[in-house]
N, C-alpha and C positions, 0 to 999 in steps of 0.2 A: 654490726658485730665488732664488737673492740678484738684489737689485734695486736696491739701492744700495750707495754706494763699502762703507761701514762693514762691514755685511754681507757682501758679497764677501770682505773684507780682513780679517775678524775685529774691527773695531775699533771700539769702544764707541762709540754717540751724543756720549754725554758728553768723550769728548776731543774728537771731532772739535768740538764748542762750544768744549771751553777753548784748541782754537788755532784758532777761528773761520773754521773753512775750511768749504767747500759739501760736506754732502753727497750728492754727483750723484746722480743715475739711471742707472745702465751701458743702460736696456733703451730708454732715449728720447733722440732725435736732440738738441745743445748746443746752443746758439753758441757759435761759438771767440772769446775773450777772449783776445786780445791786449796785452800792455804798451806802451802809444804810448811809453813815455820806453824802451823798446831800443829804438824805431825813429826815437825824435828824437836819440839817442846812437850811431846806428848814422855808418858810414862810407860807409856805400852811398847814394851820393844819393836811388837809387830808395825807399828804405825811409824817407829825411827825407819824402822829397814824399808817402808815403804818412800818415807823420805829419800833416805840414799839412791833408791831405784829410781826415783824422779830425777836426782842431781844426774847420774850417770847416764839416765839416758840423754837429757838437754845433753849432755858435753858428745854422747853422741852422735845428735844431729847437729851439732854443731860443729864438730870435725868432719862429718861427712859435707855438709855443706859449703865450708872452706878446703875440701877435697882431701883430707887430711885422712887417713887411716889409723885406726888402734885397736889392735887385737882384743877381744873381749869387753869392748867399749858397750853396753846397750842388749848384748850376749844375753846377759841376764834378764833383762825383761823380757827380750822375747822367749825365751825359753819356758815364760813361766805364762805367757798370755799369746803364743803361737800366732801364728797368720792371722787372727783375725785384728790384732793391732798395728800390723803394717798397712798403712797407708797411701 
């Protein structure tokens, strides 16, 4: 049973390195990897303010990881995606 992309698709380790793409697991659950710049280039307002939510929270783990505090840093997203996005 193929278990990764390569495998499935017939396609050599080795390219997949020389054009430096992931090669997945088909048999285990992702995270979905998203482009924030379609959705800070997008036309849909909703899809901007999703953007900014992305930017806001990076800087919030990123203060919190350099120990750094700021009040309403990341606030926002969880407010809006509760406990089940803390990790």
């Amino acid at each position: 049973m193929a278990t990764f992309f390569n495998e499935f698709f017939g396609v050599s380790g080795a390219k997949i390195d020389k054009y430096r793409a992931f090669n997945i697991s088909l048999i285990n659950d992702l995270p979905l990897f998203i482009d924030p710049f379609l959705l800070f280039n997008s036309k849909k307002q909703e899809y901007q303010v999703l953007h900014d939510d992305i930017i806001r929270y990076m800087m919030y783990l990123r203060d919190k990881t350099i120990g750094r505090t700021r009040s309403g840093a990341g606030s926002a997203h969880h407010s809006r995606c509760g406990s089940s996005c803390r990790r």
